[in-house]
GUGUDREN-717682 format. One record per residue (C-alpha): residue number from 1; residue in one letter; x, y, z. Coordinates in steps of 0.5 Angstrom, whole numbers, plus 2048, in hexadecimal, padded with zeros to 3 digits. Example, Ala and Ser with C-alpha at 12.3 -4.5 7.8 and 13.67 -1.06 7.14 Angstrom:
+-----+------+-----+-----+-----+
: pos : code :  px :  py :  pz :
+-----+------+-----+-----+-----+
:   1 :    A : 819 : 7F7 : 810 :
:   2 :    S : 81B : 7FE : 80E :
+-----+------+-----+-----+-----+
END
This chain:
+-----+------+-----+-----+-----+
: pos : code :  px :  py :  pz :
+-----+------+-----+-----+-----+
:   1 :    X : 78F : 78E : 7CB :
:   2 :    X : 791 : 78D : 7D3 :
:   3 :    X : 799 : 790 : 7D0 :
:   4 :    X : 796 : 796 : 7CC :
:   5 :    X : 792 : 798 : 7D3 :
:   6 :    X : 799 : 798 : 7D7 :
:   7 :    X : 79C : 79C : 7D1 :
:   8 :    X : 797 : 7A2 : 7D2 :
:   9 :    X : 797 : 7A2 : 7D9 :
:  10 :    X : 79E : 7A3 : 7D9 :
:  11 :    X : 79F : 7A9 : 7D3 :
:  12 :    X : 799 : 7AB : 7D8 :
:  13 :    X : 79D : 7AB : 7DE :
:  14 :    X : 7A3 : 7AE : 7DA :
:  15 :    X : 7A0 : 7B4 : 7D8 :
:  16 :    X : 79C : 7B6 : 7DE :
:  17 :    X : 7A4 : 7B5 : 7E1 :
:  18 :    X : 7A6 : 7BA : 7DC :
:  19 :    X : 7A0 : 7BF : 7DC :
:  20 :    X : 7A2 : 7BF : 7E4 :
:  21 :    X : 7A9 : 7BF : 7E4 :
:  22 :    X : 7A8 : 7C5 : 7DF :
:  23 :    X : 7A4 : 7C8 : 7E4 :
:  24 :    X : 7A8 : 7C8 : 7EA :
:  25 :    X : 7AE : 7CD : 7E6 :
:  26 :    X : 7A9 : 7D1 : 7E4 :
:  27 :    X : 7A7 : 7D2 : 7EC :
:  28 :    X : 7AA : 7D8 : 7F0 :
:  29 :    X : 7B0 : 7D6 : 7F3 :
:  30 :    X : 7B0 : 7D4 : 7FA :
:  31 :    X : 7B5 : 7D7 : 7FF :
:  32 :    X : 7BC : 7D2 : 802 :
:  33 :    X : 7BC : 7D0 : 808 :
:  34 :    X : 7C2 : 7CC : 80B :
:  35 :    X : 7C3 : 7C4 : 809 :
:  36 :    X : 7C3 : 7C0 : 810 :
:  37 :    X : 7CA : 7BE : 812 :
:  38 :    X : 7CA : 7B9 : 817 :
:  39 :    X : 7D2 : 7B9 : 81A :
:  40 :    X : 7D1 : 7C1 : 81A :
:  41 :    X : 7CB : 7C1 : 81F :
:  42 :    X : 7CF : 7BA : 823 :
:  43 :    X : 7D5 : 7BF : 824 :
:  44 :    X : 7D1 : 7C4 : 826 :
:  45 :    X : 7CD : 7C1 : 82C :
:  46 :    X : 7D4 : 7BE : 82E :
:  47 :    X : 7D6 : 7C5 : 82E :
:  48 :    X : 7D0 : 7C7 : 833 :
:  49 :    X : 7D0 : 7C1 : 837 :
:  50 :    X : 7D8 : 7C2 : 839 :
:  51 :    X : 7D8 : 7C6 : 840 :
:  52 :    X : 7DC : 7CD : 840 :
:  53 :    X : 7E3 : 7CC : 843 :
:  54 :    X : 7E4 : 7CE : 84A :
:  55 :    X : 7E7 : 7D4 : 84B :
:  56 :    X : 7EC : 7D7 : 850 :
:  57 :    X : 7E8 : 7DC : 855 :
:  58 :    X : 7EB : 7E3 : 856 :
:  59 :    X : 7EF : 7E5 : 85B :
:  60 :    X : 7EC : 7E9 : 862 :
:  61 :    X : 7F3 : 7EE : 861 :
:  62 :    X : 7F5 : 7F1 : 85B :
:  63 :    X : 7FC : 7EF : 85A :
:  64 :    X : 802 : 7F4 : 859 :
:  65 :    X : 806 : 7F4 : 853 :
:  66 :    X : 80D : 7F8 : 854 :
:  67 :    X : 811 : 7FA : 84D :
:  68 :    X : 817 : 7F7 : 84B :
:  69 :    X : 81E : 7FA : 84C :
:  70 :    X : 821 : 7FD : 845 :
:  71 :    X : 826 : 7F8 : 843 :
:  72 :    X : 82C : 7FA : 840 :
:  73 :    X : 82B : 7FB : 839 :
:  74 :    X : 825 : 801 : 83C :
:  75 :    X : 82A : 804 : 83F :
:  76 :    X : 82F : 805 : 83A :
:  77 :    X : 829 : 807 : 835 :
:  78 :    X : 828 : 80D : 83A :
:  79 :    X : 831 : 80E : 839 :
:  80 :    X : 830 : 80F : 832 :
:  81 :    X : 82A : 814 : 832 :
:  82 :    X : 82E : 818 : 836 :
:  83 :    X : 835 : 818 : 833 :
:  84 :    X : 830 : 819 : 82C :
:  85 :    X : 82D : 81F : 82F :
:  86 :    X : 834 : 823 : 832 :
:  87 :    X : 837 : 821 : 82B :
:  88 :    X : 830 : 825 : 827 :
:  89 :    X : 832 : 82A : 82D :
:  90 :    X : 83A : 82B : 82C :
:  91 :    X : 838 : 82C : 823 :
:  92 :    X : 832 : 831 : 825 :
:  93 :    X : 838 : 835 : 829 :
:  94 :    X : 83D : 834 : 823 :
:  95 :    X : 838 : 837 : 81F :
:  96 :    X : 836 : 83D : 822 :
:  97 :    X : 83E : 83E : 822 :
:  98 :    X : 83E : 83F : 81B :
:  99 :    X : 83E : 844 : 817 :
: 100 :    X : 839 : 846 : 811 :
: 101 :    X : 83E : 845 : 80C :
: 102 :    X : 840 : 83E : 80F :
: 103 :    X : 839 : 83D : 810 :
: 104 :    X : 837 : 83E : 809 :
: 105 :    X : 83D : 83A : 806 :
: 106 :    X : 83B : 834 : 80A :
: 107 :    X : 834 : 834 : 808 :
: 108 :    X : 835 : 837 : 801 :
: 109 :    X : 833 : 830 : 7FB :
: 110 :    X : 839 : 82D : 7F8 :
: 111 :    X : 83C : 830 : 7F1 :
: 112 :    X : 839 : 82B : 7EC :
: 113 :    X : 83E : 827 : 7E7 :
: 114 :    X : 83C : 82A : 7E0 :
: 115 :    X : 83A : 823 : 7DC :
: 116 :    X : 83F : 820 : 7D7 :
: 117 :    X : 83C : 820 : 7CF :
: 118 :    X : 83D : 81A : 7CC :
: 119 :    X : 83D : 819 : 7C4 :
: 120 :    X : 839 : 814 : 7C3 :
: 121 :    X : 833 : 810 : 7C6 :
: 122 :    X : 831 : 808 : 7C7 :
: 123 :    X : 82A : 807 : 7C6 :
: 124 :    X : 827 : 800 : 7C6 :
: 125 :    X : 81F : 7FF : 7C3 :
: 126 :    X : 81B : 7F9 : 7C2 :
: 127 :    X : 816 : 7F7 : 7BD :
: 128 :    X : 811 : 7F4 : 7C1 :
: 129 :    X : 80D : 7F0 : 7BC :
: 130 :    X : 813 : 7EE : 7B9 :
: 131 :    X : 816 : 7EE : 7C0 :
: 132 :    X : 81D : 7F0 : 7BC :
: 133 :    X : 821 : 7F4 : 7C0 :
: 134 :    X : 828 : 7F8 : 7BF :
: 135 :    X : 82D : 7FD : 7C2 :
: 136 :    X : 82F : 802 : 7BE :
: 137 :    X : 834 : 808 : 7BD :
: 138 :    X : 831 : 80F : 7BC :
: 139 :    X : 836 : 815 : 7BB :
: 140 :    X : 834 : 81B : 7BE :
: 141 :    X : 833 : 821 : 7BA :
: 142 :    X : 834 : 81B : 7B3 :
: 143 :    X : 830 : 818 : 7AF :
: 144 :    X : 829 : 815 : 7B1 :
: 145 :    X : 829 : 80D : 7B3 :
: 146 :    X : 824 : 808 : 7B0 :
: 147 :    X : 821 : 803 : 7B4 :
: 148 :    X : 81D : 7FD : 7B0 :
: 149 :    X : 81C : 800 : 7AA :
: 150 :    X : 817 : 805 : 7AE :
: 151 :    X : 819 : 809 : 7B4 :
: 152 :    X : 81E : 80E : 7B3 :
: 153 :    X : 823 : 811 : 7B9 :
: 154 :    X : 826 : 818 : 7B9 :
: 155 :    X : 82A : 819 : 7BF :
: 156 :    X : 82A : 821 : 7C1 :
: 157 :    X : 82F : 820 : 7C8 :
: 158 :    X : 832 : 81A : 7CC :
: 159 :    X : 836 : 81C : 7D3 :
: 160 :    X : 837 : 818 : 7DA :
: 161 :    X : 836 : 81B : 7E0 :
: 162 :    X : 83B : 81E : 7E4 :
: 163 :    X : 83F : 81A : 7EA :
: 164 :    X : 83C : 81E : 7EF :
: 165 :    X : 835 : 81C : 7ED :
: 166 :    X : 831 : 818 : 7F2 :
: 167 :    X : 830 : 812 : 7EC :
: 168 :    X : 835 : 811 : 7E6 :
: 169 :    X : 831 : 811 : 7E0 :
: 170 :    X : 831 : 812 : 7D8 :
: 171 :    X : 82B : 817 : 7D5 :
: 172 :    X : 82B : 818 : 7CE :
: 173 :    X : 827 : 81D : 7CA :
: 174 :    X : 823 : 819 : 7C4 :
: 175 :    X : 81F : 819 : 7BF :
: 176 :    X : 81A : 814 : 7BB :
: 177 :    X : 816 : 815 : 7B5 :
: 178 :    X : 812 : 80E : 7B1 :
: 179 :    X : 812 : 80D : 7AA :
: 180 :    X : 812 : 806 : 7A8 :
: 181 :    X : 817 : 806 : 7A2 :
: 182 :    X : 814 : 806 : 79B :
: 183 :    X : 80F : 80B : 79D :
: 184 :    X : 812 : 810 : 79B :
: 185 :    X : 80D : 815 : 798 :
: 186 :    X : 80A : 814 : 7A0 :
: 187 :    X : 80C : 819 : 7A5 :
: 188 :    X : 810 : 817 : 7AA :
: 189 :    X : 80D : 817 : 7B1 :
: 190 :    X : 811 : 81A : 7B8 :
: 191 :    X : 80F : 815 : 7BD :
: 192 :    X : 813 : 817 : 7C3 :
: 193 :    X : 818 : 81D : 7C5 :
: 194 :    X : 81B : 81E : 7CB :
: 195 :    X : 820 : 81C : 7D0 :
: 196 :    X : 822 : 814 : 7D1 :
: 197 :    X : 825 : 811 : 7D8 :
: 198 :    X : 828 : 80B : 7D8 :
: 199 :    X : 827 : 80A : 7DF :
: 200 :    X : 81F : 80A : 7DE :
: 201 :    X : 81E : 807 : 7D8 :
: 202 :    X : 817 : 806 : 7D9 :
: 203 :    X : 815 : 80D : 7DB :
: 204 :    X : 819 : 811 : 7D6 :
: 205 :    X : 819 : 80B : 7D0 :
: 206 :    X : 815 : 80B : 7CA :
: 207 :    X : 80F : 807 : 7CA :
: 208 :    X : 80B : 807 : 7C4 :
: 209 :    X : 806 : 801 : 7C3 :
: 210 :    X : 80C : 7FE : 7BE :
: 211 :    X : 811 : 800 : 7C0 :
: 212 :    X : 816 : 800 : 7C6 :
: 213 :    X : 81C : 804 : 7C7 :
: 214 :    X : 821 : 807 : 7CD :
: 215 :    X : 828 : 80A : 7CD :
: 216 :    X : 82D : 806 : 7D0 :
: 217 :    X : 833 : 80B : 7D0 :
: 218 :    X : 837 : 810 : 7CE :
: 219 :    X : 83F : 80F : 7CC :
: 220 :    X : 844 : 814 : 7C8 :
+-----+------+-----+-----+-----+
END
């Protein structure tokens, strides 16, 4: 008897604890406040109790300060400026001496090479999902080149710049057409025209979502 008692006071016991922990998370939210850390507040009534440290007291007179000298590599700055400055003068007379026809021949742009044509193009195309890659020769003016059974290249021009061109370079004038092989009711679909530059390949190559190509080169 005495131990069925003890049982239901405890089950008693639990689910008045259950009802009330269940109530506290339903309550409003009460607001944060910082958590007591006693080697902070030690280190800041240190801090407090450590008196300011004494300081100088200020002059009566104020002092002078005098310039430096200038050194030698000041002076020798100073020399420099001066000789670039009669040098722009004596140009200015030498150009105010010339005549008009010396005048435009000077400032008139330099003749460019004409680029040279080459007959054939270096392309390199890449298959991203197959990551399989190839270079390849593509004849100017000849028959079209097939790259992975899909992509098709006609090369319309290939050239290099000339010698007197700030940055030597191979342009090539390309076209490519998709149509996987065995479509062959399927109409072939142009997918890039234009002109190619080795030097830039990510700015001028072909980008397709499956395909990548660029050309490399041009040669005879």
């Amino acid at each position: 008897m005495r131990l069925l008692t003890v049982g239901a006071a405890a089950l008693t016991l639990a689910v008045g604890g259950g009802v009330v922990a269940g109530g506290m998370q339903d309550a409003p939210p009460q607001d944060a406040t910082p958590a007591a850390d006693p080697i902070a507040e030690e280190i800041r009534r240190q801090l407090n109790e450590e008196p300011a440290p004494a300081a100088d007291p200020a002059p009566a007179n104020p002092i002078a300060i005098t310039p430096p000298t200038p050194s030698l590599e000041t002076a020798a700055l100073e020399d420099d400026i001066a000789s670039d400055d009669e040098e722009e003068e004596t140009t200015d007379e030498d150009e105010e001496g010339e005549s008009e026809e010396e005048k435009a021949e000077r400032l008139a742009p330099e003749t460019p090479t004409p680029r040279q044509r080459r007959r054939v193009a270096i392309v390199e195309a890449i298959d991203k999902i197959t990551a399989e890659s190839m270079r390849f020769e593509v004849e100017v003016g000849g028959r079209p080149v097939r790259f992975n059974q899909s992509l098709i290249f006609t090369a319309r021009a290939c050239e290099v710049t000339a010698e007197n061109e700030p940055v030597a370079d191979s342009i090539a004038y390309l076209e490519v057409t998709l149509q996987p092989r065995g479509t062959v009711r399927a109409e072939p679909r142009q997918i890039f025209r234009g002109w190619m530059f080795a030097s830039t390949p990510a700015l001028s190559g072909l980008q397709h979502p499956i395909y990548d190509a660029w050309v490399v080169g041009c040669k005879e």
